[in-house]
N, C-alpha and C positions, 0 to 999 in steps of 0.2 A: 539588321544584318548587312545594311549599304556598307558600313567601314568594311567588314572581310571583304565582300565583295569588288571593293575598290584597292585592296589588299592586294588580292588573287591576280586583278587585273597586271598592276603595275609587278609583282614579281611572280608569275605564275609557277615560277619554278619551286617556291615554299609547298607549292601540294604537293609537289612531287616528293620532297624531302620530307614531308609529314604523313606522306603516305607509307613511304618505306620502314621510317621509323615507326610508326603506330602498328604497321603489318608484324615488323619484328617485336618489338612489346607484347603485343597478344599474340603473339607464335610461340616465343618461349612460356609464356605462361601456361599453352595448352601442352605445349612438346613435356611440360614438368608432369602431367597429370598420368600417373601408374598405375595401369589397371595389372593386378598380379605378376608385378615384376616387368611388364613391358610399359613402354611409353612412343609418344612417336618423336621424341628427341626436339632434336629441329628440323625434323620434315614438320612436326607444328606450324612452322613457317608457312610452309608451304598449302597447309588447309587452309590458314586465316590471308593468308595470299591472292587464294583463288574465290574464296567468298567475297574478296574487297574486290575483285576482277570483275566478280558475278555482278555485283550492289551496286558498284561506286566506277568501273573505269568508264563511263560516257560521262560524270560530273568530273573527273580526271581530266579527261581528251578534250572539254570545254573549257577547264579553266587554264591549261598548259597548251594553247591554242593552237592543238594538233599534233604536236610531237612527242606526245605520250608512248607511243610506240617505238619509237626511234631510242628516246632517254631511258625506258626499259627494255631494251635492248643492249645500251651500254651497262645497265645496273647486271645484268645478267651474266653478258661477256666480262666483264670485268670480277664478277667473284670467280667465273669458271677458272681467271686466270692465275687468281689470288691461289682457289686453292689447288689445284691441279698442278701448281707450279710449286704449291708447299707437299704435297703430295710426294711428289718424284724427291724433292730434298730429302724429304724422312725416310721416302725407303733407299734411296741411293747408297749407303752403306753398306748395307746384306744383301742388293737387288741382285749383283752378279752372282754371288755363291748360291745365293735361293735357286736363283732362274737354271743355274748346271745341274744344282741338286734333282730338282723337278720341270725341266725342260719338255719333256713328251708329254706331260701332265699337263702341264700349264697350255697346250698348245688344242691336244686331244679334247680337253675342256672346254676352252674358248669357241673351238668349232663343232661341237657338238650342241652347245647350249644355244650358237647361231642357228644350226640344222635344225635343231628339233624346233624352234620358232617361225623357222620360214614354213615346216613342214606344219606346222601349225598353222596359218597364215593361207597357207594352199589350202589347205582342208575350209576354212573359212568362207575363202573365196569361192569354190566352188559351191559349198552351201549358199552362200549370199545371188550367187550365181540363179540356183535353183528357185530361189525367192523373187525371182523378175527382174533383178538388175543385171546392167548391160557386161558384160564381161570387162571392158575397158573402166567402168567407173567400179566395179565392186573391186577389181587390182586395185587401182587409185587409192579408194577408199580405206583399203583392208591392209596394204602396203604402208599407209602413212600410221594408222594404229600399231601396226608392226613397229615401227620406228619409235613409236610415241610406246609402246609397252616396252621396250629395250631404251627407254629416252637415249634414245641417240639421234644425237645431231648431224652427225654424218651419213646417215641410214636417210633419214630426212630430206636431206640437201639432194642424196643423190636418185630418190624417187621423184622428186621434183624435178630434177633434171632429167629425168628418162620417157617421163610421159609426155605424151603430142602436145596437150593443150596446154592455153593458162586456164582453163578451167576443171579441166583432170588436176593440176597441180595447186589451185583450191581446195579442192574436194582432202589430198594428200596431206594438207597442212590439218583441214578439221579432221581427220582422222588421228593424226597426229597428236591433238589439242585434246581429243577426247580419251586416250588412252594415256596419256602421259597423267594423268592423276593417279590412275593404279600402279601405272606401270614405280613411280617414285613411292607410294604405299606400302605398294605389296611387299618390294623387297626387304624396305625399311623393318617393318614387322618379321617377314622372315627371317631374316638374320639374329633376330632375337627371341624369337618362338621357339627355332632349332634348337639350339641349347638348352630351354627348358625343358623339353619334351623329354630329348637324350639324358638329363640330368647330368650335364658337363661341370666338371669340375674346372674353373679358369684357370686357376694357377696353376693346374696341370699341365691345361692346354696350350698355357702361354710358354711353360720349358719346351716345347715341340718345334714352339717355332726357333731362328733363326735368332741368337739373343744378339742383338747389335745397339747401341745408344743413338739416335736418332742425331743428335747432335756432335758424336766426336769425330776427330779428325784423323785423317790418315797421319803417322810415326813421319812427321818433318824433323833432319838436324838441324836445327836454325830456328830463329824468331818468325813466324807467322808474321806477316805484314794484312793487319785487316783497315780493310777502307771505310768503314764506319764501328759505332758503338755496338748496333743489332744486325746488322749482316744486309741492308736494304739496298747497298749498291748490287751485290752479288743476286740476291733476289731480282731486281729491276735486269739486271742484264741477262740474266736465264731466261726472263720472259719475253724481253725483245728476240734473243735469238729464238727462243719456240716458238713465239708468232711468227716470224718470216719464215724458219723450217715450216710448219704446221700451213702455211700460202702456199708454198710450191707446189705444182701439180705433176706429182711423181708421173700418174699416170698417163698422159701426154705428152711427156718427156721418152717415156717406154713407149708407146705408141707410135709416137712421131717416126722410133729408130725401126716397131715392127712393123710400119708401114697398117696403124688403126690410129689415125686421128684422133677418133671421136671415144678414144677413151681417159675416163678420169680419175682420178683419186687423190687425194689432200691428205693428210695426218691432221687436219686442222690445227684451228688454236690447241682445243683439249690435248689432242696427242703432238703435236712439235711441244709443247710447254712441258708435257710431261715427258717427255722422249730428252729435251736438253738438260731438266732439270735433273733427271736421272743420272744423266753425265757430269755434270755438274757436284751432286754428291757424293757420286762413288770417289770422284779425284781428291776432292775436298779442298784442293790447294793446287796453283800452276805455280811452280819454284815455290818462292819464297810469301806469293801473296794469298791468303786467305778466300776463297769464295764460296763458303758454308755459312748462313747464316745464322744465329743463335736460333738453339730448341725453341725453346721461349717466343721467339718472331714466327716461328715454322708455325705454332699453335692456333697463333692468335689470326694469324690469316690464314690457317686451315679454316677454321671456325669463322670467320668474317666473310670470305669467300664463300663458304656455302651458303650462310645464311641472304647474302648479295646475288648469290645464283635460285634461289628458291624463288625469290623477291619478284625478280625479274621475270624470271619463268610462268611464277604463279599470277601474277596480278594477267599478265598477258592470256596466259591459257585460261583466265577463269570469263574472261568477257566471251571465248571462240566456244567454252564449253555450252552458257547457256543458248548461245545460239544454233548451235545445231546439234544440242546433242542428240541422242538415241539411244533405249538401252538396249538395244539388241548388238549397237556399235562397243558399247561397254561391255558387255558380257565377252566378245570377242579378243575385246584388250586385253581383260581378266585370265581368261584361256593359253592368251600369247606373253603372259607375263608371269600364270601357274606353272602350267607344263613344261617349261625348258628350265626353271626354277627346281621341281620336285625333281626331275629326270635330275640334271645336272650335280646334286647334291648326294642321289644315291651312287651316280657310278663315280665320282669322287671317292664315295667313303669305301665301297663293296668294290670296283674294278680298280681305279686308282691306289686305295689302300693313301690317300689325304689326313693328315691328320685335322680336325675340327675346323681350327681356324686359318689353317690353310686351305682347307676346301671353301669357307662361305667366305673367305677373300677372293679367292680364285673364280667365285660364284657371282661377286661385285661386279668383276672385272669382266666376266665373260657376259653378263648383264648389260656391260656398260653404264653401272650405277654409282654416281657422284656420291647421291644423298647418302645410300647405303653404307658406303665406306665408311662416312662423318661416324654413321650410326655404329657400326661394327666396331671402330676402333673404340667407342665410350664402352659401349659392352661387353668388349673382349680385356677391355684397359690394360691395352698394350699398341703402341702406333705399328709394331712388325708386323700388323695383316697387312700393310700398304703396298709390301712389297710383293704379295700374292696376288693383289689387284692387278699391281702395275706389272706382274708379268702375263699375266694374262688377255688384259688389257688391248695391245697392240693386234692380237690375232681375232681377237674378237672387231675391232672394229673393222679388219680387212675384211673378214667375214660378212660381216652385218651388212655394209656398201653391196659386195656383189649379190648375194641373195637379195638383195630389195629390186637389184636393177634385173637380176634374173626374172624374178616372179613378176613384173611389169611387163614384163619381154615374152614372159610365155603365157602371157592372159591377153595380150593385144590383139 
């Protein structure tokens, strides 16, 4: 074994690249496996992700001489960017007319499915409360699961920033770590159980929605000027502008004018990326030059993006899982990622009057679920849920931010 060894040394970076690839190899093979018409797609990824986290990331962190963390962190940011960015492109076509069509829907949705998880979240906290821990750490704690059943990253960021300590904001990250498994599970699953249950017809469900071609262009008189073959320049430039929209700190900008400093809020990478690329598709074209880029490009780093965001995610979350988990922490993530789930879906179908796949798009998005979406669109096979995600989407993460810094705030 001295040659690998002396291998790993001089290029350590090959584990890393052999790790990603062997995770994705045996992720799609399990994601293929159909138990009665469901599967877990490519959140597969993401199980055989988190077992290589569990097993292997200390023989990782050894032989890539400590910056395993860092370089899974790029593998991570970097698919969010691929596809979140191919995301907003596909639905940018119908996004506007969707979003007039069902605008109170989409909005009433997003903040109730936030509500009902914070409200969740309290109920927890107070329970954990009664079990002996200190009120400051069971928020901490139960706040970061919060974030981690919603996998939301901006929910995350901003429990960490709200609590005193750096060791309350420990404790918010393994809560986080511990519920982000279900919280990517569960919905994946649901989005696909639903419809069997209801016995939905797809092709029914897919004339419901908004018919639009993911790839065509708004009615130019003139020759289209495109900058490449597959559309990669116009891609690359939507995603710079979304990452620096997605940096600014709205919140502090508003704050500064109403005289509260200390308030924050980002759209981050996820929402600037998707927020530009949105714009970006609905135009389709400034004058004469092209900046949509082929279906076809949209797909495949829909699909590569995810799978580069699971990668990332999971190898990471599977090392913080066995270290602290707990299942009493688990059962809570599971409650905070059921019940805003069940709730949210029936007053969609029964008050909203949703049709199918606009409501468990609308259900993605108010979720704040990456993987979900990958999954919905192969099962509904049609990309136009994207656009019930991405309208929803944006309220839900404004939502998500302030209930986490709320419930830290009224448990301190």
């Amino acid at each position: 074994m001295n040659w690998f060894g002396n291998f790993a040394s001089v290029t350590g970076i090959g584990y890393l690249m052999f790790s990603v690839f062997i995770v994705a190899s045996l992720g799609y093979l399990l994601g293929r496996i159909t138990v009665k018409g469901v599967s877990l797609g490519t959140a597969g990824v993401f199980i055989i992700a988190l077992l290589f986290g569990c097993f292997f990331y200390s023989i990782l962190e050894r032989n890539t001489k400590g910056y395993t963390s860092s370089a899974l962190k790029i593998v991570e940011n970097l698919g969010l960017v691929l596809f979140v960015t191919s995301v907003g492109f596909i639905a940018g076509p119908n996004f506007f007319s969707n979003l007039k069509k069902n605008f109170k829907s989409y909005i009433l949705l997003g903040v109730l499915i936030i509500v009902v998880g914070g409200l969740s979240c309290a109920a927890c906290i107070v329970f954990d409360i009664k079990l002996g821990r200190a009120p400051q750490e069971a928020a901490a704690m139960l706040v970061g699961l919060l974030s981690g059943s919603l996998t939301s990253t901006p929910a995350f960021s901003a429990a960490k920033a709200t609590v005193a300590t750096a060791e309350l904001e420990s404790i918010v990250a393994v809560g986080h770590g511990i519920a982000y498994i279900y919280g990517v599970i569960g919905v994946v699953l649901f989005v696909q159980i639903v419809p069997k249950i209801i016995g939905a017809n797809m092709e029914e469900e897919r004339s419901h929605l908004v018919a639009a071609d993911a790839g065509s262009k708004k009615v130019y008189n003139g020759k289209l000027i495109e900058m490449d073959a597959y559309g990669f320049m116009p891609f690359a430039l939507a995603a710079v502008v979304g990452i620096l929209v997605g940096g600014i700190d709205w919140g502090k900008m508003i704050g500064t004018v109403l005289r509260h400093p200390e308030w924050s809020f980002t759209l981050t990478t996820t929402g600037g990326c998707l927020f530009v690329s949105l714009i970006f598709g609905h135009f389709a074209h400034v004058g004469p030059v092209d900046i949509t880029p082929l279906n076809i490009t949209l797909k495949e780093f829909r699909e590569l993006g995810l799978m580069l965001f699971l990668i990332g995610a999971g190898i990471a979350g599977g090392a913080s899982f066995v270290k602290y988990f707990e299942w009493v922490y688990f059962i809570y993530g599971i409650i905070m990622t059921t019940v805003p789930l069940i709730v949210g879906y029936f007053f969609a179908r029964y008050v909203l009057k949703l049709s199918l796949l606009n409501n468990l798009g609308s259900i993605t998005g108010g979720m704040t679920s990456t993987p979900a979406l990958g999954t919905l669109i192969a099962t509904s096979g049609t990309e136009n849920v994207a656009s019930a995600y991405a309208s929803t989407y944006p309220m839900a993460l404004i939502a998500v931010v302030i209930v986490s810094q709320v419930l830290i705030i009224l448990f301190r």
